[in-house]
C-alpha positions in Angstrom: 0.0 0.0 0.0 1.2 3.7 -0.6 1.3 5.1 2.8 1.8 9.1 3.9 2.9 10.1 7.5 1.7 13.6 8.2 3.8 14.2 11.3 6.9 12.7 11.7 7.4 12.7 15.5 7.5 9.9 17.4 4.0 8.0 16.8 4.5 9.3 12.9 7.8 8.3 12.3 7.2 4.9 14.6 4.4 3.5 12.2 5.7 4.7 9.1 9.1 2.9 10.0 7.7 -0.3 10.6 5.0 0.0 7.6 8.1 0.9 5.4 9.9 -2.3 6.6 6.7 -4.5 5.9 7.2 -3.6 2.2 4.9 -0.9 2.0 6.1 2.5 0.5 6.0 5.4 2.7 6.2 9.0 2.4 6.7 11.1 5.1 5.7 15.2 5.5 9.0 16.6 7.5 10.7 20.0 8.3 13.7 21.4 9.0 16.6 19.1 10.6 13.7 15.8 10.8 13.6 15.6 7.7 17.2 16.1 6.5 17.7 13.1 8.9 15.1 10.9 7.1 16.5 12.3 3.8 20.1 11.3 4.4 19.4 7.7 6.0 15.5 7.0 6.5 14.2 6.5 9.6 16.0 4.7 12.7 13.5 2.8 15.2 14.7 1.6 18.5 12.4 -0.9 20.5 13.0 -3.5 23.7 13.3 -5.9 21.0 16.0 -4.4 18.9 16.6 -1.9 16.2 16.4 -1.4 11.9 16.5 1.4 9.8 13.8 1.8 7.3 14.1 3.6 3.9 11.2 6.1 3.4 11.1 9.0 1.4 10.5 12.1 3.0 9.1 15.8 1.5 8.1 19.2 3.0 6.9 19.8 -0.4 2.8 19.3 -0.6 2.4 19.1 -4.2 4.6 15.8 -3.8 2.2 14.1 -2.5 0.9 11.7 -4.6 -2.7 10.2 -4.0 -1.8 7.3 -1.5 -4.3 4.3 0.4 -4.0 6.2 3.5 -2.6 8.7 5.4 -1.2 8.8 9.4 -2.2 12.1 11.0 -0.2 12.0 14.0 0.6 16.2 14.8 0.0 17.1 18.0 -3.4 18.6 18.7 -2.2 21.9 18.5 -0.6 21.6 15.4 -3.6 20.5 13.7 -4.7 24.1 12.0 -1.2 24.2 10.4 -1.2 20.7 8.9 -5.3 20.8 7.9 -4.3 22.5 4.4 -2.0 19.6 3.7 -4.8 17.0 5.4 -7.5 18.3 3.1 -5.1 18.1 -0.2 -4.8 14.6 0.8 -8.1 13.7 1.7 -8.9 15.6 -2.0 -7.0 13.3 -3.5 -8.8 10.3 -2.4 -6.4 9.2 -0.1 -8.2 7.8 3.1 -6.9 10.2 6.3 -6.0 8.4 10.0 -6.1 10.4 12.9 -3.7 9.2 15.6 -4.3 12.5 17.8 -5.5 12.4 21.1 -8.7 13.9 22.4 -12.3 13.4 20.8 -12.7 15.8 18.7 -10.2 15.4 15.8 -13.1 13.9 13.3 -15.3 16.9 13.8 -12.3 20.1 13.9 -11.2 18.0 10.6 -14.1 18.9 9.2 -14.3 22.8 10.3 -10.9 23.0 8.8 -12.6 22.2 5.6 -11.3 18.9 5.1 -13.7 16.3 3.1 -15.8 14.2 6.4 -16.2 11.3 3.8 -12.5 10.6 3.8 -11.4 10.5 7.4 -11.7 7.6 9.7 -11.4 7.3 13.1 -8.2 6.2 15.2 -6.2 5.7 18.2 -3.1 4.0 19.2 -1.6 3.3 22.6 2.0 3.5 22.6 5.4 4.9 24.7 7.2 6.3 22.4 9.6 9.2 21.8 11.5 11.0 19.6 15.1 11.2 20.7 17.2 12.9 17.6 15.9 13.6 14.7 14.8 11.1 12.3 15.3 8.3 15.4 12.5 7.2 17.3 12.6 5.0 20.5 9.5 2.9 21.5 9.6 2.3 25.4 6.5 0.7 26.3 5.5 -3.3 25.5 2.5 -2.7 23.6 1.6 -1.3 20.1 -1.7 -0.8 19.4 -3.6 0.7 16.9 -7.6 1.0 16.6 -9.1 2.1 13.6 -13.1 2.7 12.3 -15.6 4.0 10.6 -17.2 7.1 12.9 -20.7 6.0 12.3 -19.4 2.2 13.2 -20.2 0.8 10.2 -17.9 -2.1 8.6 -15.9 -0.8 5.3 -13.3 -2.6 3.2 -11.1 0.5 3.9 -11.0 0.0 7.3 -10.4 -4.1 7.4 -7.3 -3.0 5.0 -5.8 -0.6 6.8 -5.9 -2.5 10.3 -4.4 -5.6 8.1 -1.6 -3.1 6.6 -0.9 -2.2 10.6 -1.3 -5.8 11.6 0.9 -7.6 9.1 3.7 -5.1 10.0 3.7 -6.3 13.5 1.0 -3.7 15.2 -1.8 -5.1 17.6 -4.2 -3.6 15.1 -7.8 -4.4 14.4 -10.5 -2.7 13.1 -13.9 -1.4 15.4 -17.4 -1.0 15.3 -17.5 0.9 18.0 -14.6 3.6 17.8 -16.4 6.7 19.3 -16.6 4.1 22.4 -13.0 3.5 22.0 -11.9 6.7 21.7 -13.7 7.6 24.9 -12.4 5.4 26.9 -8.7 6.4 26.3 -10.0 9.9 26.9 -11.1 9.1 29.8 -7.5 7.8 31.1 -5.8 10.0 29.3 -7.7 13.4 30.2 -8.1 12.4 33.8 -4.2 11.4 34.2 -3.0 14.7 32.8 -5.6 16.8 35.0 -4.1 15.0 38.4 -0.6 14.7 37.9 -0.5 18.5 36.0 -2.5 19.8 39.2 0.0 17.6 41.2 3.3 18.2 39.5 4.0 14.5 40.2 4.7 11.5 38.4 1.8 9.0 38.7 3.2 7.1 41.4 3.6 9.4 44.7 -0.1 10.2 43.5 -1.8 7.2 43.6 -0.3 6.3 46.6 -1.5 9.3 48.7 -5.0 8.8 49.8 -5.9 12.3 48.7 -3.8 11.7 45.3 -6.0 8.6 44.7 -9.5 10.7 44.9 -8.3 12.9 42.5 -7.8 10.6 40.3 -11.0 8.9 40.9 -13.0 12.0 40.7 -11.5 13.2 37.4 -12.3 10.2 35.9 -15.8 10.3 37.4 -16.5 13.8 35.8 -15.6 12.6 32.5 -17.4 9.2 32.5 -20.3 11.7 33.5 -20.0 13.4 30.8 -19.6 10.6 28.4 -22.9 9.5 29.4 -24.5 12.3 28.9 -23.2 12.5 25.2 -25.4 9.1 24.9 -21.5 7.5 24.9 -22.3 3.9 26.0 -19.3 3.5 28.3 -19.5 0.5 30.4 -20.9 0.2 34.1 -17.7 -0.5 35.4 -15.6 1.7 33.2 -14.4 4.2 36.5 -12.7 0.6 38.0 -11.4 -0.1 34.9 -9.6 3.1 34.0 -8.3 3.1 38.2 -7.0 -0.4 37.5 -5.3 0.3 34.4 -4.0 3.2 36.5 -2.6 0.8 39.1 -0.7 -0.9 36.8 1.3 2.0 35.6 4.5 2.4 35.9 5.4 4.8 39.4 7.4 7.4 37.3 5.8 7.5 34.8 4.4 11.0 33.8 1.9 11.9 30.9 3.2 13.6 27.8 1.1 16.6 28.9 2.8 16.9 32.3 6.2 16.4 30.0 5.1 19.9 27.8 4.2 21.6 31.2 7.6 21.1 32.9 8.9 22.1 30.1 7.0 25.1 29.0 5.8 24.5 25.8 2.5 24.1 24.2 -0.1 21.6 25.8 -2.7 19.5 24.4 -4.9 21.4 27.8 -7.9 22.6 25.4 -8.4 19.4 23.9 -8.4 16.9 27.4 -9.6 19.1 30.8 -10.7 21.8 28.4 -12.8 19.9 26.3 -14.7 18.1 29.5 -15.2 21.4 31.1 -17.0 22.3 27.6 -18.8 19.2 27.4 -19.8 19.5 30.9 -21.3 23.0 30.6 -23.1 22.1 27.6 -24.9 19.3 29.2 -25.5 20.8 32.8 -22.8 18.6 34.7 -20.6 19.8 37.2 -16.9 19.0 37.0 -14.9 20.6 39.3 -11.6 18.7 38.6 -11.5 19.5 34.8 -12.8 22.9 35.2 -9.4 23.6 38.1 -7.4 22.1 35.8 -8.4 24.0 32.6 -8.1 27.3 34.3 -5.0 26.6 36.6 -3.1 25.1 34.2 -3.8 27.2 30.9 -0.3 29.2 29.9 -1.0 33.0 30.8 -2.5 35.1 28.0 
C-alpha cells in the first residue's frame, strides 16, 4: 500500500518505520533538521526488541504528495490548524486520512478545517514512544496498538485493509465498530491522568499512593465518564474501576506527555483533554470541578 505520514514525530515516524519495513512505500511530511535526517538515511527505530533502519522517502513539499491508500495524521493537537491545508489536499485526493491525535474531537475540527468528512476515519493508538534525535524514534512501552473505524461504526473494506496493513507489520491492530466508544475510553484515562498529575506536578506514582492523590484521580475520571454518558456514549458500568486499575498498573514514574510539555513550557494539548470536559460538561448541565481547576490553573497566561 502507498502510505503518507503527516507528522513525523515519534507516533508518525514509529508507524511509518515499521510500515516501510513491511514492504509498504512510505512517504513522510517533514521539516527542518527531521527531515534532513530521514533524507540522508530513513528512519532509525529503537524498540526493547531491537533496532532497523527503514528507507522512506521524506518531503516538505505538498504538491509531492501523490494520491496514496492512507494517510497517518499524527501532529500534535495543536498543530492540527497548520497541517489541515496539507490534510484536506490529501483527503482531495482520495487518499483515506488516520487520525492518531488524542482527544475526541479530531473527526469533527477536521471537518471545520474544511477537510472532506467522507475521507477521514477514526483512530487511536496506545504506545510509549519518543522522539530522541531527529529522524530516530525509540519505542519504550511493551504494547503497540492501533484501533481504527468508521465514525458512524459501520464495517468498510477501507478500514479491514488498513488494520491488516498495521497488523501484518507487527502492530496489535484491528478494526472497530465501535470507535467513538473506544476513543472515549482512552480519553477518559488520558484526560483524567493529565488533570491529576499536572495539578500535582507529580509523576503517577507518589499520587496514587497518597490517599488524597487517589481521589483525585478517581473524581476526574468520574466527571468525564459523566460526561460521556450524557453524550449518549455507551461507556460500560464499570468503566471508572477499569480506568483506576489500568492506572494501578502503571508504571510509578511515569508522567503523561502533557505533564512532560508543562515542565517544560511548551504548548499543551490542555484545550483538547480538561478543556474539552469542562466544555462538554457545561453544555450538558454537569458539574466538573476537577476539569474545570485544571483547565483554568493550568492554561499558559495570555
Amino acid at each position: 500500500m502507498k502510505v503518507i505520514v503527516l507528522g513525523t514525530g515519534a507516533i508518525g515516524a514509529y508507524y511509518g518505520a515499521q510500515l516501510a519495513r513491511a514492504g509498504h512505500a512510505v512517504t513522510c511530511f517533514a521539516r527542518g533538521a527531521n527531515l534532513g535526517a530521514i533524507q540522508e538515511r530513513g528512519l532509525e527505530v529503537r524498540t526493547p526488541e531491537g533496532g532497523f533502519r527503514a528507507p522512506v522517502t521524506a518531503t516538505d513539499r505538498a504538491e509531492q504528495l501523490a494520491p496514496a491508500d492512507f494517510a497517518i495524521l499524527a501532529v500534535k493537537s495543536y498543530s492540527l490548524v497548520d497541517i489541515a491545508p496539507i490534510v484536506r489536499r490529501c483527503a482531495e485526493q482520495e487518499t483515506t486520512v488516520v487520525p492518531l491525535l488524542n482527544g475526541v474531537e479530531t473527526v469533527q475540527r477536521l471537518e471545520q478545517l474544511g477537510v472532506p468528512p467522507a475521507a477521514v476515519i477514526g483512530g487511536l493508538t496506545v504506545i510509549s514512544a519518543v522522539r530522541i534525535a531527529p529522524g530516530v524514534v525509540e519505542r519504550r512501552s511493551p504494547f503497540q496498538i492501533v484501533v481504527v473505524g468508521e465514525p458512524d461504526g459501520r464495517t468498510s473494506d477501507r478500514v479491514d485493509r488498513i488494520a491488516s496493513a498495521f497488523r501484518n507489520a507487527g502492530m496489535d491492530a484491528r478494526a472497530s465498530d465501535r470507535i467513538q466508544v473506544e476513543l472515549w475510553q482512552k480519553f477518559v484515562f488520558l484526560a483524567s491522568v493529565a488533570a491529576a498529575c499536572g495539578l500535582a506536578r507529580s509523576p503517577i506514582g507518589p499520587l496514587r499512593a497518597a490517599p488524597l492523590g487517589r481521589r483525585l484521580l478517581q473524581r476526574a475520571i468520574e466527571e468525564i465518564v459523566a460526561v460521556a454518558r450524557a453524550r449518549g456514549i455507551g461507556l460500560p458500568e464499570e468503566e471508572v474501576a477499569r480506568v483506576l486499575g489500568v492506572i494501578d498498573g502503571l508504571p510509578p514514574a511515569m508522567k503523561p506527555s502533557f505533564l512532560v510539555d508543562l515542565e517544560t513550557g511548551g504548548p499543551t494539548e490542555l484545550d483538547i483533554l480538561s478543556g474539552a470536559v469542562s466544555r462538554f460538561a457545561e453544555e450538558a448541565g454537569i458539574a466538573t470541578p476537577i476539569h474545570d481547576t485544571a483547565a483554568a490553573a493550568l492554561a499558559k497566561p495570555a
